[in-house]
DSSP file (Angstrom, degrees, kcal/mol; ACC not computed):
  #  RESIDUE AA STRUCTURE BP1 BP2  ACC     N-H-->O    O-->H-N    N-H-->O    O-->H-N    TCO  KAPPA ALPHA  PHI   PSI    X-CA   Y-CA   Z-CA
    1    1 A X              0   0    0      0, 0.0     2,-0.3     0, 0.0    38,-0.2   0.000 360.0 360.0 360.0 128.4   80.2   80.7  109.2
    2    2 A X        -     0   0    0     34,-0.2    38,-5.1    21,-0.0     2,-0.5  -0.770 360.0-139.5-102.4 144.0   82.2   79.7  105.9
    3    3 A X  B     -a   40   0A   0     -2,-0.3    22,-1.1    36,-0.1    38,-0.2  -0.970  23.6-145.9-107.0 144.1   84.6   77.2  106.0
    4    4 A X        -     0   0    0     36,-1.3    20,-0.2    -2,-0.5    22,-0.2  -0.406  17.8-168.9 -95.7-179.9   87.6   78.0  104.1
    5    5 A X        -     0   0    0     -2,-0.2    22,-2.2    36,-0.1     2,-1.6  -0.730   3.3-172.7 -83.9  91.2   90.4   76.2  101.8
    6    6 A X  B     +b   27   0B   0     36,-3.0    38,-0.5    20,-0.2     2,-0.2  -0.690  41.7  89.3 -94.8 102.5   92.9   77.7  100.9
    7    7 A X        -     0   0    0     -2,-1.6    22,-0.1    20,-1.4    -2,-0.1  -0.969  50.9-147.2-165.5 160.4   95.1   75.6   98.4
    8    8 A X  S    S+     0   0    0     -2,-0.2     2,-1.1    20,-0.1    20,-0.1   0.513  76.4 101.9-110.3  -2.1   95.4   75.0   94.3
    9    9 A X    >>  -     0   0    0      1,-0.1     4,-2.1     2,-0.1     3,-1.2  -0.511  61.8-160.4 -71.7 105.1   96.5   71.5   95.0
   10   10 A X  H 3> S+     0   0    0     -2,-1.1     4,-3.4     2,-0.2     5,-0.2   0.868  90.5  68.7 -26.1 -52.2   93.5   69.2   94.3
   11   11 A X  H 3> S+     0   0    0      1,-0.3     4,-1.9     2,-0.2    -1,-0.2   0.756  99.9  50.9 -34.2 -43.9   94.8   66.7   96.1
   12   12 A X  H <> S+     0   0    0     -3,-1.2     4,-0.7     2,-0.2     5,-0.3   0.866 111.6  43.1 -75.8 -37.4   94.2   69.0   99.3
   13   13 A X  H >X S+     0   0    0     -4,-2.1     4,-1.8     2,-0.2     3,-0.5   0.915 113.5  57.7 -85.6 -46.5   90.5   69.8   98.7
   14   14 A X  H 3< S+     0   0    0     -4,-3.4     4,-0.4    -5,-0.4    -2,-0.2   0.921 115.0  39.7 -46.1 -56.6   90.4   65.9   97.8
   15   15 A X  H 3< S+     0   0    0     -4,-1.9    -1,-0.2    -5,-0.2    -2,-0.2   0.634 105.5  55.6-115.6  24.2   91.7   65.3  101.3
   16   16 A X  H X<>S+     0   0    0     -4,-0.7     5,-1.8    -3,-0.5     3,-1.0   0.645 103.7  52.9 -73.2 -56.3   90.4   67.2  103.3
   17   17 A X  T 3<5S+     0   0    0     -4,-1.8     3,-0.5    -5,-0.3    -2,-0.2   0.656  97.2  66.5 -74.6  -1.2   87.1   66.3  102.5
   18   18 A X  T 3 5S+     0   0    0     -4,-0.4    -1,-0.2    -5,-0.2    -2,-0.2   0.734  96.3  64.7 -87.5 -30.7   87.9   62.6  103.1
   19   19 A X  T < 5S-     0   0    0     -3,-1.0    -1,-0.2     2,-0.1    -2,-0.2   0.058 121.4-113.7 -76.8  27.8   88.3   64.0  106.7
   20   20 A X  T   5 +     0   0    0     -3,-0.5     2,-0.4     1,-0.2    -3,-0.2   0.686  66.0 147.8  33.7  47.4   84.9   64.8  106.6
   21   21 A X      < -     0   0    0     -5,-1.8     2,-0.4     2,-0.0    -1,-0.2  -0.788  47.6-131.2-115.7 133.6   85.1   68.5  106.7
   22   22 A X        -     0   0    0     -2,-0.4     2,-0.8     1,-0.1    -5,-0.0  -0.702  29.9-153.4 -84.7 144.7   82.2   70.4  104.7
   23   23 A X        -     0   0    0     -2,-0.4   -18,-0.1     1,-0.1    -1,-0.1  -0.798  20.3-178.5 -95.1  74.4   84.1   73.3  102.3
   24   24 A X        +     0   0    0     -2,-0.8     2,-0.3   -20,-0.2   -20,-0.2   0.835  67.0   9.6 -67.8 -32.8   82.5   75.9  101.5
   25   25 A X        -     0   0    0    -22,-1.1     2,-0.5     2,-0.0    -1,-0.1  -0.981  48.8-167.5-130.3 164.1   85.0   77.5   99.4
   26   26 A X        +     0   0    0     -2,-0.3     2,-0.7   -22,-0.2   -20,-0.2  -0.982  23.7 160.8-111.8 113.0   88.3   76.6   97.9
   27   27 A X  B     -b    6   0B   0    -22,-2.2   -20,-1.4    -2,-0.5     3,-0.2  -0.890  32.5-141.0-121.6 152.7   90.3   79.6   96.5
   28   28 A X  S    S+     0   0    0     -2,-0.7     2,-0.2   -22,-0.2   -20,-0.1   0.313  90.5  40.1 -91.1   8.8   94.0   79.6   95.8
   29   29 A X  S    S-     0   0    0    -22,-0.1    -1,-0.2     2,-0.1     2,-0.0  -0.584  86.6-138.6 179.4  90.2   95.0   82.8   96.8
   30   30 A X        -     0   0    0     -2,-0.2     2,-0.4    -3,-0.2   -24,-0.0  -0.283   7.4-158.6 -59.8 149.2   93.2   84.1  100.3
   31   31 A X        -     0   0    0      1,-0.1     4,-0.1    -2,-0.0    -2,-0.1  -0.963  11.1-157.1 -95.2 128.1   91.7   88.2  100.9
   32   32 A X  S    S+     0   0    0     -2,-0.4    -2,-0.1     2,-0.1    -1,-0.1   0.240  87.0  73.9 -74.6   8.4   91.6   88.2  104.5
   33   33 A X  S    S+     0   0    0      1,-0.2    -1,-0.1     3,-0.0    20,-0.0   0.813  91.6  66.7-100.1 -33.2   88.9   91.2  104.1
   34   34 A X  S    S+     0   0    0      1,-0.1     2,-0.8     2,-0.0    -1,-0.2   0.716  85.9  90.1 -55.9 -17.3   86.5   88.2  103.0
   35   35 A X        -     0   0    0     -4,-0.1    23,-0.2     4,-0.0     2,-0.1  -0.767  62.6-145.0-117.2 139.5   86.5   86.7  106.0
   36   36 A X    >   -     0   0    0     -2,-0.8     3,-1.1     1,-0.2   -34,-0.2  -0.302  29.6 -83.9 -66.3 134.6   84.5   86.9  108.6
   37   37 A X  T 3  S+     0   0    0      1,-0.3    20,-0.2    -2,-0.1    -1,-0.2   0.002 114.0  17.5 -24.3 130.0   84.2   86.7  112.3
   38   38 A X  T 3  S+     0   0    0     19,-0.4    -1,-0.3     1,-0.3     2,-0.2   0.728  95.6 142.8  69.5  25.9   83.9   82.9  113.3
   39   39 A X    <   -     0   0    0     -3,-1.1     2,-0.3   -38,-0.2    -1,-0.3  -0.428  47.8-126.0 -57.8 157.7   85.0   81.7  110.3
   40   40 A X  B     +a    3   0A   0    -38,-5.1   -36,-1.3    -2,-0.2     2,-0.4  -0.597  20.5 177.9-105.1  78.2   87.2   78.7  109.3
   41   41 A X        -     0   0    0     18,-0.5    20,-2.6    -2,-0.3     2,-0.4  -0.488   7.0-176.8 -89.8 126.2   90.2   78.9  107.2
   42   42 A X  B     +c   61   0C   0     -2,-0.4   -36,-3.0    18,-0.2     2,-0.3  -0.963  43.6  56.7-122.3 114.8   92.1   75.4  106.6
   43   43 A X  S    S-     0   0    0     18,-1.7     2,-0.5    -2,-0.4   -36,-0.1  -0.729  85.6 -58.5 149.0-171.8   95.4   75.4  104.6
   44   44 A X        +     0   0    0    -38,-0.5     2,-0.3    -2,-0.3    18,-0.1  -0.763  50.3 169.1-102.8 115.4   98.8   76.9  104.7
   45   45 A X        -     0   0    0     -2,-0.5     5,-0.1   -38,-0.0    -2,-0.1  -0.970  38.4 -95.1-135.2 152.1   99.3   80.4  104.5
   46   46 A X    >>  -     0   0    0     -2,-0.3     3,-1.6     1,-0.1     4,-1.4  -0.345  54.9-100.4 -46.7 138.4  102.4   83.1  105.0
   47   47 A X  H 3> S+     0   0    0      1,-0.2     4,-0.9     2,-0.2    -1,-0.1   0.532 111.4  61.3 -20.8 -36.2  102.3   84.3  108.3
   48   48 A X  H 34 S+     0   0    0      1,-0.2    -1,-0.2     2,-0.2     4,-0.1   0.694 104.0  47.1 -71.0 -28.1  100.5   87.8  107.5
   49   49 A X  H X> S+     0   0    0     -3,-1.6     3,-2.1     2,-0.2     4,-0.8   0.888 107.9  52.0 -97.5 -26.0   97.8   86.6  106.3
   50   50 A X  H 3X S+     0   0    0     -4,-1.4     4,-1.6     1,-0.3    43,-0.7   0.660 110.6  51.0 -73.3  -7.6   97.2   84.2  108.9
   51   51 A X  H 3< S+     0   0    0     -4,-0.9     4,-0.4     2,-0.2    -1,-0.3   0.382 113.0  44.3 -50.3 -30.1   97.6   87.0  111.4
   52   52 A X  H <4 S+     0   0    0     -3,-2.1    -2,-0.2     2,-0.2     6,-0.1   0.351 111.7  51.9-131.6 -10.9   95.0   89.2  109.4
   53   53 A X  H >X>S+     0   0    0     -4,-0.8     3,-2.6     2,-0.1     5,-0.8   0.874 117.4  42.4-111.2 -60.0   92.4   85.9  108.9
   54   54 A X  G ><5S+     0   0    0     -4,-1.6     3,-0.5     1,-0.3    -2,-0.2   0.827 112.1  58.2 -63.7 -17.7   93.0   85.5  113.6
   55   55 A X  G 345S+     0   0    0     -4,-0.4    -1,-0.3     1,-0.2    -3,-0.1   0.700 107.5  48.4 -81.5  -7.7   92.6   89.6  113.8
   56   56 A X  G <45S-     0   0    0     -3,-2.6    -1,-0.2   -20,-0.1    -2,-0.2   0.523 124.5-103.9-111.6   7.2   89.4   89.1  112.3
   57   57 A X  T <<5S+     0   0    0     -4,-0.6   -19,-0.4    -3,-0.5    -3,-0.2   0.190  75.3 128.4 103.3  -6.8   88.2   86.7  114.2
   58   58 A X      < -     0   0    0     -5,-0.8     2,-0.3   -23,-0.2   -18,-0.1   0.628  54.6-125.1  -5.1 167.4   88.5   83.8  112.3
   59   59 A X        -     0   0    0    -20,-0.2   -18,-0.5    -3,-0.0     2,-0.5  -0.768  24.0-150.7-171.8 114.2   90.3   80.4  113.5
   60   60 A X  E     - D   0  91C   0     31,-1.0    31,-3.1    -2,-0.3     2,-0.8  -0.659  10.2-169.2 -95.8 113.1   93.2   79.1  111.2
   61   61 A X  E     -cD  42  90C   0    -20,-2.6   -18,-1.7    -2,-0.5    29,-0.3  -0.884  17.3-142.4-106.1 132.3   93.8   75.7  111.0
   62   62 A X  E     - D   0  89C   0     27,-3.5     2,-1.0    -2,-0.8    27,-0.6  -0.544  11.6-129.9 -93.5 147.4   97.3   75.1  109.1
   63   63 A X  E     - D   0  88C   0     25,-0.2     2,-0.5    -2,-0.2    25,-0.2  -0.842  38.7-169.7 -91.9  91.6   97.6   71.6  106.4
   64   64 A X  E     + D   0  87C   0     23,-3.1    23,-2.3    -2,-1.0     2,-0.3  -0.826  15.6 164.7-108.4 140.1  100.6   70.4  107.7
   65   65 A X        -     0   0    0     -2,-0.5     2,-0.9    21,-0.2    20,-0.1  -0.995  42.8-122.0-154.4 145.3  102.7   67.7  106.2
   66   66 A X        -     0   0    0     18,-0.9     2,-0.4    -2,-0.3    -2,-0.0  -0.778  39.1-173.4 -51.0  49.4  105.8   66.1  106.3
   67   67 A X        -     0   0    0     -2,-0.9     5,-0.1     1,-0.1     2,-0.1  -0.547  16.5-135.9-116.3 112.6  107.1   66.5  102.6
   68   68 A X    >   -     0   0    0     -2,-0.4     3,-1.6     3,-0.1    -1,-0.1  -0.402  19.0-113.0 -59.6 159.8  110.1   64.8  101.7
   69   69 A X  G >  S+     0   0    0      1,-0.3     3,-0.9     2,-0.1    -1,-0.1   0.914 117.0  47.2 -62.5 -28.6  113.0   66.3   99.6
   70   70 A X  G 3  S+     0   0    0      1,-0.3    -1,-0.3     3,-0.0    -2,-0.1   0.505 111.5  48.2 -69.6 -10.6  112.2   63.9   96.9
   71   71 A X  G <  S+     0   0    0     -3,-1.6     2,-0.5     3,-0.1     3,-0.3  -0.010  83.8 108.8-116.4  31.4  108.7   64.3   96.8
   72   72 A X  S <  S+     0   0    0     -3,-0.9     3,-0.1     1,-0.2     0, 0.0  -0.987  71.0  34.0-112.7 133.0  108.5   68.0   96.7
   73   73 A X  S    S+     0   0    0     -2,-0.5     2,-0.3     1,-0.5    -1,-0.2   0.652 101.1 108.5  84.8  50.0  107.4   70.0   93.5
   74   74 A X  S    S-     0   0    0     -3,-0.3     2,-0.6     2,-0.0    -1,-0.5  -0.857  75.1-114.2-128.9 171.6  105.2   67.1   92.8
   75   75 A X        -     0   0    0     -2,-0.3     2,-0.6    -3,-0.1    -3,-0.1  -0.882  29.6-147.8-123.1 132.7  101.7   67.0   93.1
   76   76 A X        -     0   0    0     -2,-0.6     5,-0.1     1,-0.1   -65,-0.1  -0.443   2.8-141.6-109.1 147.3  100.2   65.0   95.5
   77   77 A X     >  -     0   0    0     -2,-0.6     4,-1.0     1,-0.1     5,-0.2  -0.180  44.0-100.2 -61.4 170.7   96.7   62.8   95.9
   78   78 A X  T >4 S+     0   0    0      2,-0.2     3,-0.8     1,-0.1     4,-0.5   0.903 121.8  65.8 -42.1 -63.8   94.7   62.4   98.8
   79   79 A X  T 3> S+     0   0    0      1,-0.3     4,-1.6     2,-0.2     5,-0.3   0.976 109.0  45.8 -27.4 -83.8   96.7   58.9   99.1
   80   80 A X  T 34 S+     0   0    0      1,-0.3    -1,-0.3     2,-0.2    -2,-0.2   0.455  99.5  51.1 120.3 167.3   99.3   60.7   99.7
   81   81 A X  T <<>S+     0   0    0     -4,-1.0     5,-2.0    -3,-0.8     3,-0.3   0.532 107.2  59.9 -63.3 -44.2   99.0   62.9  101.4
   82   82 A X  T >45S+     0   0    0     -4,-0.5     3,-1.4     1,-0.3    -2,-0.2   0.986 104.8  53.2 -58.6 -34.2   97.5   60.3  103.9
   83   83 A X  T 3<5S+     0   0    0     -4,-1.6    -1,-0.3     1,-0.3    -2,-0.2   0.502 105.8  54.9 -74.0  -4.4  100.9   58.3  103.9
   84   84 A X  T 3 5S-     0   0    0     -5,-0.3   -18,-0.9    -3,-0.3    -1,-0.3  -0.060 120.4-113.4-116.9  41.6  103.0   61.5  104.8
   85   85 A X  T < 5 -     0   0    0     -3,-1.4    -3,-0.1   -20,-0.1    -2,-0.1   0.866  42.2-163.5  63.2  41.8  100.9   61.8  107.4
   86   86 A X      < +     0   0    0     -5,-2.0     2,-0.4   -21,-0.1   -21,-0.2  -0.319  15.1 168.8 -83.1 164.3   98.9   65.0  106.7
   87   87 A X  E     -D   64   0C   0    -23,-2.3   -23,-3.1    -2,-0.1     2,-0.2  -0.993  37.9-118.9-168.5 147.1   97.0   66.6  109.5
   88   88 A X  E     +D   63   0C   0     -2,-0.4     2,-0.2   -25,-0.2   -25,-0.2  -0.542  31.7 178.5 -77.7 150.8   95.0   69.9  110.5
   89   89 A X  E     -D   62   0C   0    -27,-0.6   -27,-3.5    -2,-0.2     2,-0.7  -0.781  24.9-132.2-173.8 118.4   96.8   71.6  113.5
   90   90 A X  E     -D   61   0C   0    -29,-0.3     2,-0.3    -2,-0.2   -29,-0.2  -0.577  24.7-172.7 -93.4 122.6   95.0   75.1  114.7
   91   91 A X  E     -D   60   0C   0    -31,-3.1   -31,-1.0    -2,-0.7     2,-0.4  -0.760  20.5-154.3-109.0 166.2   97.1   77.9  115.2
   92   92 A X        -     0   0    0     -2,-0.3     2,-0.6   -33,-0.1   -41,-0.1  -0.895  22.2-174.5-121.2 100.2   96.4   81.9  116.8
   93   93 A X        -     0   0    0    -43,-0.7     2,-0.5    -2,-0.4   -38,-0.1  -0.708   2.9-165.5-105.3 155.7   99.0   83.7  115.2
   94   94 A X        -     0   0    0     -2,-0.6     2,-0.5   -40,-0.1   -42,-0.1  -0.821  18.5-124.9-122.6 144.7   98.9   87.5  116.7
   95   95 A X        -     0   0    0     -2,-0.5     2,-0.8   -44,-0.2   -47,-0.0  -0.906  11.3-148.1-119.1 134.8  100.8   90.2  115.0
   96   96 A X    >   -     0   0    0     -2,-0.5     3,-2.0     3,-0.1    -1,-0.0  -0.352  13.8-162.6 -99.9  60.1  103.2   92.0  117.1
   97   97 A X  T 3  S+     0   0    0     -2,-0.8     3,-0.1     1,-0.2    -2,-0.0   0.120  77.5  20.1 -42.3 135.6  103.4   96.3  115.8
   98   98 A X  T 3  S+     0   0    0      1,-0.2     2,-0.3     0, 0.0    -1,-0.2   0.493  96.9 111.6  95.3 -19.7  106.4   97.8  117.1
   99   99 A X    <   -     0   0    0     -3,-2.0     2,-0.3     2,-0.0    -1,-0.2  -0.877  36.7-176.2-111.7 151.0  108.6   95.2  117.9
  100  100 A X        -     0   0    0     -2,-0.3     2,-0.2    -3,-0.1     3,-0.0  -0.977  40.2 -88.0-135.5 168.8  111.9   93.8  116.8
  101  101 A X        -     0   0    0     -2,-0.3    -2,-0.0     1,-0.1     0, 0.0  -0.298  46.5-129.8 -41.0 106.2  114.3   91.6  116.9
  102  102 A X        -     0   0    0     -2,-0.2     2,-0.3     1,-0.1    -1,-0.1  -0.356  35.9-112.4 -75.8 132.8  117.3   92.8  119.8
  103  103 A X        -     0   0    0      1,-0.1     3,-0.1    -3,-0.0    -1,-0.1  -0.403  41.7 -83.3 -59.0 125.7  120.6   92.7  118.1
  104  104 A X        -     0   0    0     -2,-0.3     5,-0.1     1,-0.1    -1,-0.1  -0.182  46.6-114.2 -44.3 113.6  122.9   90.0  119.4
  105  105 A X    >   -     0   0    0      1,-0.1     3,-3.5     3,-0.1     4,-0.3   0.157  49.2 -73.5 -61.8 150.0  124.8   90.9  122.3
  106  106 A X  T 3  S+     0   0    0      1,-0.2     2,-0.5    -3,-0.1    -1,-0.1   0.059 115.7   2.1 -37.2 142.4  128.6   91.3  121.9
  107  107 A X  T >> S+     0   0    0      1,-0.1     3,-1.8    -3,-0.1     4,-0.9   0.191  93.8 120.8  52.9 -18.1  130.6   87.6  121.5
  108  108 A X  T <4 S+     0   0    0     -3,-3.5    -2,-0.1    -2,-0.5    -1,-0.1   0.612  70.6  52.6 -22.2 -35.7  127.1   85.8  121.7
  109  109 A X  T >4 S+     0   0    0     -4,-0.3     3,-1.2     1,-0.2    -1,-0.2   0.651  90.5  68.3 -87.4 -32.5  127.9   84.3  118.3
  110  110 A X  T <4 S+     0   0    0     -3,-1.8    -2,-0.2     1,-0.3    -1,-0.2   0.951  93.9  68.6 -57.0 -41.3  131.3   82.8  119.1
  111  111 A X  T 3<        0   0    0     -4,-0.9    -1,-0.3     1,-0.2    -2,-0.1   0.310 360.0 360.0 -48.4   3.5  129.1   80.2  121.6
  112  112 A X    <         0   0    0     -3,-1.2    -1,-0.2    -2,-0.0    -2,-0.1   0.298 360.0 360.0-102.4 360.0  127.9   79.0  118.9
C-alpha cells in the first residue's frame, strides 16, 4: 500500500505529517494509472481523477479547508492551515457513463 499526497503546497505535506500520517509520496500532479488497489491518496483533486483513483480501488481522502477570500492565492503553513481548521474527510466518488443532467421542466425557473 502507498500512501499518497497529492499537493505542491509545502505547507500541506508539512501538515499532514504533523497529523501523523506516514507519506510515501508527494507529487503535484496525480496519474491515476499509478495507483494501486488499496492505496491511499490524500489531497484535493478534480472530480475525474478522484473517480479514476476509487475505480481502481484506491480510497481518497480530500484536504479540506475553509479558505477565506482574503487569504486565498497565498501560501499557507502548517500553522495555518491548523487555524482554518484543515481536516481529511474520505470521499467514494463513482463515475456515472451515460447520464445527464434532465433539462428543466417548463416554468421551473420562474420559482426561483
Amino acid at each position: 500500500m502507498t500512501v499518497w499526497l497529492v499537493s505542491r503546497h509545502p505547507g500541506a505535506g508539512e501538515w499532514v505529517r504533523r497529523q501523523g500520517i506516514r507519506v510515501d509520496r508527494q507529487v503535484e500532479e496525480l496519474d491515476p494509472a499509478q495507483v494501486a488497489a488499496g492505496d491511499v491518496v490524500l489531497g484535493t483533486l478534480p472530480l475525474h481523477l478522484a473517480a479514476a483513483v476509487c475505480e481502481r480501488g484506491a480510497r481518497f481522502w480530500a484536504l479540506s479547508l475553509d479558505v477565506p477570500r482574503e487569504w486565498r492565492g497565498r501560501e499557507l503553513s502548517a500553522g495555518d492551515m491548523d487555524r482554518l481548521g484543515a481536516r481529511l474527510e474520505e470521499f467514494r466518488v463513482e463515475r456515472r457513463p451515460g447520464t445527464r443532467p434532465e433539462p428543466a421542466a417548463a416554468g421551473e425557473e420562474e420559482g426561483r
